[in-house]
N, C-alpha and C positions, 0 to 999 in steps of 0.2 A: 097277139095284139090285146087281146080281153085284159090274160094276167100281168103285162105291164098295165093298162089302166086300173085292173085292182090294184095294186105293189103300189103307184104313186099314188092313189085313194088314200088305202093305209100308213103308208106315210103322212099325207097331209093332215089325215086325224091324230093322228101322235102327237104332230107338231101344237093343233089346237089346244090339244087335252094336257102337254107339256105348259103351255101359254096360258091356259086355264088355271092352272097349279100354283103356276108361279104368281098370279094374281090375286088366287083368291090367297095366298098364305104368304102377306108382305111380311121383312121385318119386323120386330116388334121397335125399334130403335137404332139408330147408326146415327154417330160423333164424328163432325168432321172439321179438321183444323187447315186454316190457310194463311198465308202472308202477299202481299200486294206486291213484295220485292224481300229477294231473301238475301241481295248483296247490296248494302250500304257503304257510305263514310260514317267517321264520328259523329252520333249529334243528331242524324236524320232519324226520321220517324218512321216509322212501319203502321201497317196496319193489318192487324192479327185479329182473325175471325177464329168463332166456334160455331158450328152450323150443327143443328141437331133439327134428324129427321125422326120423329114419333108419331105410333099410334095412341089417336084422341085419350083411349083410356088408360094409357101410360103415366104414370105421376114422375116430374124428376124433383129434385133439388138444384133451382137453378144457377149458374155459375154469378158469384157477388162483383162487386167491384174491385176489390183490392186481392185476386187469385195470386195464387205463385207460380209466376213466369221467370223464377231463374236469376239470372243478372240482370233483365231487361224493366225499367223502371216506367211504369203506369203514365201517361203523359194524360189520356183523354179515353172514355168508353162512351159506345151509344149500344144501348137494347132495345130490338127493334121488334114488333108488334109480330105474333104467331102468324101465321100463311097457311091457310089451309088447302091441300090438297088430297082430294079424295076422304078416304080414313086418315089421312096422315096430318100431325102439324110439324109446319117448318118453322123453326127460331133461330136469329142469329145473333150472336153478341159480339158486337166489334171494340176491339181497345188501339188505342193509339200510344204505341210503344217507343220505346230508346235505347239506348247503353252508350255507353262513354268511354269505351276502350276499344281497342283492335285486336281483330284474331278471331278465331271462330268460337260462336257461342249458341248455345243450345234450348231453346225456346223446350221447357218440359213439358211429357203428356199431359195431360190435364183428366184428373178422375172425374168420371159426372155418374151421380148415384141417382138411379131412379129404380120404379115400383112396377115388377110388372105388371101386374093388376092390383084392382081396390082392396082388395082380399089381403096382399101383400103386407107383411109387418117387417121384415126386413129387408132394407133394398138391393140392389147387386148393383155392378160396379162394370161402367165401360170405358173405355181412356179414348180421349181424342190422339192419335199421334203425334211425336215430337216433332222440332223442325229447325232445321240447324239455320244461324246464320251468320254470315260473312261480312267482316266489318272492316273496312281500308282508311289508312291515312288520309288527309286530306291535304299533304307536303306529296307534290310528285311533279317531274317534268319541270315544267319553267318556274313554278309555285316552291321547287327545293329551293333550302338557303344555300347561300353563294358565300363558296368558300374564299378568303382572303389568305392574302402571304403572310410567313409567320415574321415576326418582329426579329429585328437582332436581338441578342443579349445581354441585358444590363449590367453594368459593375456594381457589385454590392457592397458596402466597407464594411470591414469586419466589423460587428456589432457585438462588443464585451458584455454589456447588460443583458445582450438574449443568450449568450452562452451561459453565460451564468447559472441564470434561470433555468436551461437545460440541464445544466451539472447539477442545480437541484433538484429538479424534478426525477433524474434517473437518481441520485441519490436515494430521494423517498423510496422510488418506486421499489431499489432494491429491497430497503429494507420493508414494505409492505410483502413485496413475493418472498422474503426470508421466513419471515411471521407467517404467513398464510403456509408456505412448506411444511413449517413446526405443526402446526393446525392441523392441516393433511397427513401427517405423519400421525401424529395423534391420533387420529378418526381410523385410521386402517391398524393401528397397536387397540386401540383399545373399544373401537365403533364407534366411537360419539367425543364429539367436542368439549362440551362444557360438560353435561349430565346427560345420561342416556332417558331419550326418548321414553315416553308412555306406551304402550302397545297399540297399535290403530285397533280400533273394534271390531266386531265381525262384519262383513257385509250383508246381513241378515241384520242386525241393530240397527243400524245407519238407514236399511229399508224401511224396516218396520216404523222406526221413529220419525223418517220424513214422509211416508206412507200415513201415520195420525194427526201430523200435524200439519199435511194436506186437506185433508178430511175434516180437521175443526175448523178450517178456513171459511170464507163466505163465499165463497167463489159460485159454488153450486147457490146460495139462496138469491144471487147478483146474475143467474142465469151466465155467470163466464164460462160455456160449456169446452169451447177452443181450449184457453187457458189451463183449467182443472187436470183436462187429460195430454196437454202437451205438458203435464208437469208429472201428470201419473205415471205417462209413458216414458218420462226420462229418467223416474224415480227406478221403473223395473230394466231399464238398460244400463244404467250404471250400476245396479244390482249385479246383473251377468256379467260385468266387466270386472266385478270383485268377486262372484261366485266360480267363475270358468272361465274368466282370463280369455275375455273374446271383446272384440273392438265393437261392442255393439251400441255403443252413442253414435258412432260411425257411419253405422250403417245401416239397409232399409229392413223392414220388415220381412223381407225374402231373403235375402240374406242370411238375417241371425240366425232365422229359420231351418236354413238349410245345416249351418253351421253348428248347432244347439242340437243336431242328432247324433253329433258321435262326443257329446258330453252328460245328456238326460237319453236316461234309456225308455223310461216311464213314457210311453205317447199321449197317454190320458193327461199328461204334466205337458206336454208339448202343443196337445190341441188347446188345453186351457192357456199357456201363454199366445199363443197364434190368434185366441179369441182377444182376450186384451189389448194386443197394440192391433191386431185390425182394427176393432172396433175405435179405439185412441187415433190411428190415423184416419180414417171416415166422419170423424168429429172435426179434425182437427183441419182436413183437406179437404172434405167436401159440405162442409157444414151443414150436418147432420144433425140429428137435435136429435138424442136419447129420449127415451119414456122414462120414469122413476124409477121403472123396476129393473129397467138394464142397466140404470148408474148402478142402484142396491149392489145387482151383481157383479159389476166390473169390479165394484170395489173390496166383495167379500171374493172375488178369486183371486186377484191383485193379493190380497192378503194371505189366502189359503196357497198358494203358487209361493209365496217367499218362505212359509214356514213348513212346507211339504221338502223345500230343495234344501233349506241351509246345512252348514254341517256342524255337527251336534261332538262339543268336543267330552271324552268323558275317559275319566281317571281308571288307570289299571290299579290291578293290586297291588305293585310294591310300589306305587307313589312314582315311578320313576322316568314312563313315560306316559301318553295320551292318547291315548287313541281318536281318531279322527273319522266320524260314520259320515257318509253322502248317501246322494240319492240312489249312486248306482255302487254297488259294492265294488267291482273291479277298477272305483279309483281309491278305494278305501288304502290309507297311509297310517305310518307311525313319525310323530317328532320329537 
């Protein structure tokens, strides 16, 4: 009898000192996303919450008015005053949503960037979850149209003036598709129509030159910080889609990411592009506001990044081919 009253003693102290633990070392932060109804018709409103439970010393970046929720179009937002509990503050920001079509649509994570402490100079990143919803016609049941009998069929008299008019127009037409044949014929005997084309420039020129004349824009002195780098970050995705032939205007930042290792072998070149469009989406998503000196440097890696990768074309000996250097030698070509 003793050792079972010790055994559930020690048990019960476990359980305290577990309940203990777990009190005294809340979260630092949790994101939480809800809708009031997740299946509508056309046209009705929803109402879509962001709840964030923080400790007092936590800094975020709070969610604005106008976030990107997808298809679903902003009707109405109310933000509602902090709630304090314990160490913790609770905020909520409610939006009064919509969409206009049927079928399933997908309300996006949402990133919210906060600090874990004061000390903190760059923030980290937590997503509220996504949340799908379901959108129905508002034609069903007694409310369908009501189908009517079809009409008999009318006599038409033959009409000489619109035939006519037919026989011209397949006329023309043929001899435009005879033309246009000649044309295509042409183009596959000799490549080009009239005069052959200019050469497109390197994808490395087209960077670099909409890369400085980015940069002499006023954007940064007008505080457009969104803008600037949702143009810098498109500046270096369409780069890659001419450097490496990879759909990267397409697609998200993990993505390219993943996809950009079996064409840059260099990782020190991989974590410097991964620092760039982070940082460009964090600006651009979470309306982050840079210091001076992390624009200085997005902008001198941005730069050092396109003339580390380009390819460098340079003359053999006898004139007669080029050789073609990249970043990683095992795609090195001759044309």
């Amino acid at each position: 009898m003793r050792k079972h009253c010790i055994l559930i003693l020690g048990i019960w102290t476990l359980l305290l000192a577990l309940t203990w633990a777990q009190t005294e070392n809340p979260s630092l932060i949790e994101v939480k996303a809800q809708v009031d109804t997740a299946t509508i018709t056309i046209g009705d409103h929803i109402l879509y919450s962001i709840i964030i439970d923080r400790q007092k010393d936590v800094r975020i970046i709070e969610p604005g008015q106008g976030i990107n929720l997808g298809m679903f179009e902003i009707k109405d937002y109310k933000f509602h005053e902090p709630v304090k509990k314990g160490d913790h503050l609770i905020q909520r920001y409610d939006y009064v949503i919509s969409v206009y079509d049927t079928g399933k649509f997908t309300i996006p994570p949402y990133p919210l960037a906060y600090f874990p402490s004061d000390s903190s100079t760059k923030p980290a990143i937590i997503e509220a979850p996504a949340i799908d919803i379901y959108v129905k016609s508002v034609l069903k049941g007694e409310e369908a149209p009501e189908l009517k009998d079809i009409k008999p069929p009318l006599d038409i008299p033959f009409n000489y003036r619109f035939w006519g008019m037919v026989a011209a127009a397949v006329l023309i037409l043929g001899i435009l598709l005879y033309l246009a044949y000649r044309l295509w014929k042409r183009k596959q005997e000799k490549g080009y129509v009239f005069t052959p084309p200019p050469p497109a420039p390197p994808a490395h020129e087209v960077a670099l030159n909409a890369l400085q004349e980015l940069f002499a824009s006023d954007l940064l002195e007008r505080e457009q910080f969104k803008e600037f780098f949702s143009r810098l970050s498109e500046i270096l995705r369409a780069y890659l889609e001419g450097r490496y032939f990879i759909a990267a205007l397409e697609e998200t930042t993990t993505e390219i990411m993943q996809e950009i290792q079996a064409h840059l072998a260099d990782e020190s070149l991989r974590k410097q592009l991964q620092e760039i469009l982070t940082m460009s989406d964090l600006i651009k998503f979470a309306r982050y506001i840079p210091a001076k000196e992390e624009i200085e440097r997005l902008k001198e890696l941005s730069v050092d990044f396109v003339q580390k990768t380009k390819i460098i074309y340079e003359a053999e000996p006898d004139h007669k081919e080029v050789a073609v250097t990249t970043d990683n030698p095992e795609q090195a070509q001759r044309t």
